[in-house]
C-alpha positions in Angstrom: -4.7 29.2 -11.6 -2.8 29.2 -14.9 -4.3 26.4 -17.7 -3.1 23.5 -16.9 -3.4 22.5 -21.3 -1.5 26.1 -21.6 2.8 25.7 -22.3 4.9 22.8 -21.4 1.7 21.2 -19.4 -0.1 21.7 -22.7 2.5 19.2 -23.9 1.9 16.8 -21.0 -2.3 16.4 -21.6 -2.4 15.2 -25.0 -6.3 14.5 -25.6 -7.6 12.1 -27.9 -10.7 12.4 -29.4 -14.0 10.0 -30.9 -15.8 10.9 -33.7 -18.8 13.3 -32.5 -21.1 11.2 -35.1 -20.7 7.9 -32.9 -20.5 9.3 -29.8 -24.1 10.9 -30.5 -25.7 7.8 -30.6 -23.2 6.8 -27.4 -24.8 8.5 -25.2 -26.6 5.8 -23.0 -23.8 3.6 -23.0 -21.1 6.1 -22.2 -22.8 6.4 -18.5 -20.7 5.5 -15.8 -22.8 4.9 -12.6 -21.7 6.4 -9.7 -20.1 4.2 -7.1 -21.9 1.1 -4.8 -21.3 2.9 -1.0 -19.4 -0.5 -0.7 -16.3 0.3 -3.1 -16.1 3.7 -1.9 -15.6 1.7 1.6 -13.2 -0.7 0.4 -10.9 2.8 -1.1 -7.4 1.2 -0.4 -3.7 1.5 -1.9 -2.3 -1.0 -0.2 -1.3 -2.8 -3.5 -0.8 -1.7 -7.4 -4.1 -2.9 -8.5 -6.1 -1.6 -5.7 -4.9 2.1 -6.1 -5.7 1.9 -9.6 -9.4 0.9 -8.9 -9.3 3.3 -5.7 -8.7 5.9 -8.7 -11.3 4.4 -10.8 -14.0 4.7 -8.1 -13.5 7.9 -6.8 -13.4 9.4 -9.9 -16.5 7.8 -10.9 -18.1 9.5 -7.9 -16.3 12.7 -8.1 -14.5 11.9 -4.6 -12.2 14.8 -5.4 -10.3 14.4 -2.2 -9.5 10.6 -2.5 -8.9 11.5 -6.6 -6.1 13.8 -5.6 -4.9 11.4 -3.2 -4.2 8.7 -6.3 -1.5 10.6 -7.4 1.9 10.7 -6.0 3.6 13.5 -4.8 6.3 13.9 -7.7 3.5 14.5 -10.5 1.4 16.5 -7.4 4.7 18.6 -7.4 5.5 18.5 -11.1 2.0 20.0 -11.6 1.5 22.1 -9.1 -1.5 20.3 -7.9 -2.4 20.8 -4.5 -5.7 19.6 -3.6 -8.2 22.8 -3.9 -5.8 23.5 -7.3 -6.7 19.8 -8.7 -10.8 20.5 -8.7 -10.3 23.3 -11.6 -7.3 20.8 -13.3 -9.6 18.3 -13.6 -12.4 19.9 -14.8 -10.4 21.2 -17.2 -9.3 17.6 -18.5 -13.1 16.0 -18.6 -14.1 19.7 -20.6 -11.6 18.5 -23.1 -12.7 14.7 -23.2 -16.0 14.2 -21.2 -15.4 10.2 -22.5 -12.8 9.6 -20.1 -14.8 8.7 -16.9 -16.6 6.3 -18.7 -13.6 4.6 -20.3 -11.6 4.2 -16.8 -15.1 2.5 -15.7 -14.7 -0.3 -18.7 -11.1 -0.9 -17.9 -9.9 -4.3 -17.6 -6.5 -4.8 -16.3 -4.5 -6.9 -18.6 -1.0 -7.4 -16.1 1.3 -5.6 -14.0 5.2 -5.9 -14.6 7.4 -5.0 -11.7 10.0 -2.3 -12.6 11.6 -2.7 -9.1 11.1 -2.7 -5.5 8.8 0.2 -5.2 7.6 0.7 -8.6 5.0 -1.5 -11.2 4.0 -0.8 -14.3 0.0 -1.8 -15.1 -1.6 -2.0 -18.5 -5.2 -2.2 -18.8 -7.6 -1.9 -21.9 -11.2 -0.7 -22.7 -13.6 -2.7 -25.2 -14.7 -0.3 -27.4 -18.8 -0.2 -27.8 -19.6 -1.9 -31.5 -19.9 1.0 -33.7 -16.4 2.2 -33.2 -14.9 -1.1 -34.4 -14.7 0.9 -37.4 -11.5 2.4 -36.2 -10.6 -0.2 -33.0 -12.2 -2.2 -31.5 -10.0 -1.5 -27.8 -8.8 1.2 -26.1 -5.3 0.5 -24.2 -4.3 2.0 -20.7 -0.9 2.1 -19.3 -0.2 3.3 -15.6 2.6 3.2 -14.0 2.3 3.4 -10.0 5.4 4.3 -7.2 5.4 3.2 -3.3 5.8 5.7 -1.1 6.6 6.2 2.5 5.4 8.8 4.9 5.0 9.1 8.6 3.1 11.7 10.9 2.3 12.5 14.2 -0.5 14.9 15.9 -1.2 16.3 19.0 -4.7 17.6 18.8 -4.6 20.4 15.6 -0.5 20.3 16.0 1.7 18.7 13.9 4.4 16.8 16.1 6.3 15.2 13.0 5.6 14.7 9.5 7.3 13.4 6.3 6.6 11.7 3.4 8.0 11.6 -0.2 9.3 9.8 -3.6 10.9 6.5 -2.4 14.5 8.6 -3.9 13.9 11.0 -1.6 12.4 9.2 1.6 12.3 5.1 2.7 11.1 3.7 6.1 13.1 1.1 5.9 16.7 2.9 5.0 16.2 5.8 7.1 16.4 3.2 9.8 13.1 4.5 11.8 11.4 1.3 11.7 13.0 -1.4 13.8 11.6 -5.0 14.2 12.5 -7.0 17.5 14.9 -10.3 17.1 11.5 -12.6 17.9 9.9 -10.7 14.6 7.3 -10.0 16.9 7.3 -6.1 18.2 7.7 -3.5 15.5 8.9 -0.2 16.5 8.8 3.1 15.0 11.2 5.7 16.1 9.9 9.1 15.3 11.8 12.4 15.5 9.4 15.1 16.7 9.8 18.8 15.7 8.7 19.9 19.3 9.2 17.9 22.7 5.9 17.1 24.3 5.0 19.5 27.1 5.7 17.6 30.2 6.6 14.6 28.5 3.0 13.4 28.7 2.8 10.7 25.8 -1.2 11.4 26.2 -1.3 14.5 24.2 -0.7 12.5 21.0 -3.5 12.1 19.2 -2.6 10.3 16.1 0.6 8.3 15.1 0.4 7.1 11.4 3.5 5.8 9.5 2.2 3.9 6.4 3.5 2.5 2.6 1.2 3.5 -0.5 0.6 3.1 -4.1 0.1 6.0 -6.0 -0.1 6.8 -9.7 3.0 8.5 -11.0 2.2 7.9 -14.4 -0.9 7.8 -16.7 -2.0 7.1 -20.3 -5.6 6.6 -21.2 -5.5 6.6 -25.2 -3.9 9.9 -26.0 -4.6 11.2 -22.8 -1.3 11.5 -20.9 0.1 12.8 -17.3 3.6 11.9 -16.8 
């Protein structure tokens, strides 16, 4: 896999750094505790604040699969990141600043301004332990987070229907395959499959899932930047 700090991505990862003289006498309080088995439960990205502490929490507990699944699939794209690729990206990143787990564990979230319909921007900070009010006494955090769509339907290990996407590329709503009843009571979801069922038997489907997310498309920790 080519270094993802190599070239233009190089450009992309700018990685700030402590003094190694404070940080030596850090060492206790830069511990982040792995996550209660309760917040790993309560993983959601239903809203803007909940998908950034879904990232928070799974990369406390090195949850590489729910990590990857933070991110939306413009910067997953832009990168190159696919989900085995992302373990060696982000060892990569904590080589280079082994101080960032521990700072998304402090963060605070400060507010989160709505650039639209489908996207927020969140800013957070970190209160710096005592001896580095030398230099600051916070760290800031910016994120900004995009809703996307996607829909997909199995049939045992066979995918009937899939897609998913940036909200420029793909909406629910626009595409016109959700449709909700006059009463507001029955929801329907019309779903174009790629192969007919055999038979027409609705009871090989396995699995119908058409949902809305929050995923980071956007982040800034300090000097440390994906965009």
């Amino acid at each position: 896999m080519r270094d993802p700090f190599s070239g233009e991505k190089r450009s992309n990862w700018r990685v700030f750094r402590w003094w190694p003289s404070l940080l030596a006498g850090l060492t206790v309080a830069c511990v982040a505790p792995q996550p209660s088995p309760k917040q790993v439960a309560d993983i959601s990205l239903g809203d803007p604040q909940s998908a950034f502490e879904a990232f928070i929490t799974a990369h406390q507990g090195d949850l590489l699969a729910d990590e990857y699944g933070c991110f939306s699939m413009r910067l997953r794209r832009k990168h190159g990141l696919s989900q085995h690729a992302y373990r060696e990206f982000r060892d990569q990143l904590l080589e280079q600043e082994p101080n960032l787990t521990w700072a998304l564990y402090r963060a605070r979230i400060d507010e989160i301004q709505p650039l639209g319909p489908r996207h927020v921007h969140l800013k957070a900070h970190v209160d710096l332990p005592a001896l580095m009010d030398l230099f600051q006494d916070e760290l800031l955090i910016e994120v900004d987070l995009v809703l996307e769509d996607r829909y997909e339907v199995l049939a045992g290990n066979r995918t009937l229907a899939a897609q998913g996407g940036p909200p420029e590329e793909f909406d629910l709503l626009a595409s016109g395959l959700l449709a909700l009843s006059e009463d507001g009571r029955t929801l329907t979801a019309r779903i174009p499959l790629s192969e007919p069922l055999e038979g027409g038997q609705l009871g090989e489907v396995t699995s119908v899932e058409v949902h809305s997310r929050w995923r980071i498309d956007g982040l800034k920790v300090g000097s440390v930047q994906i965009d």
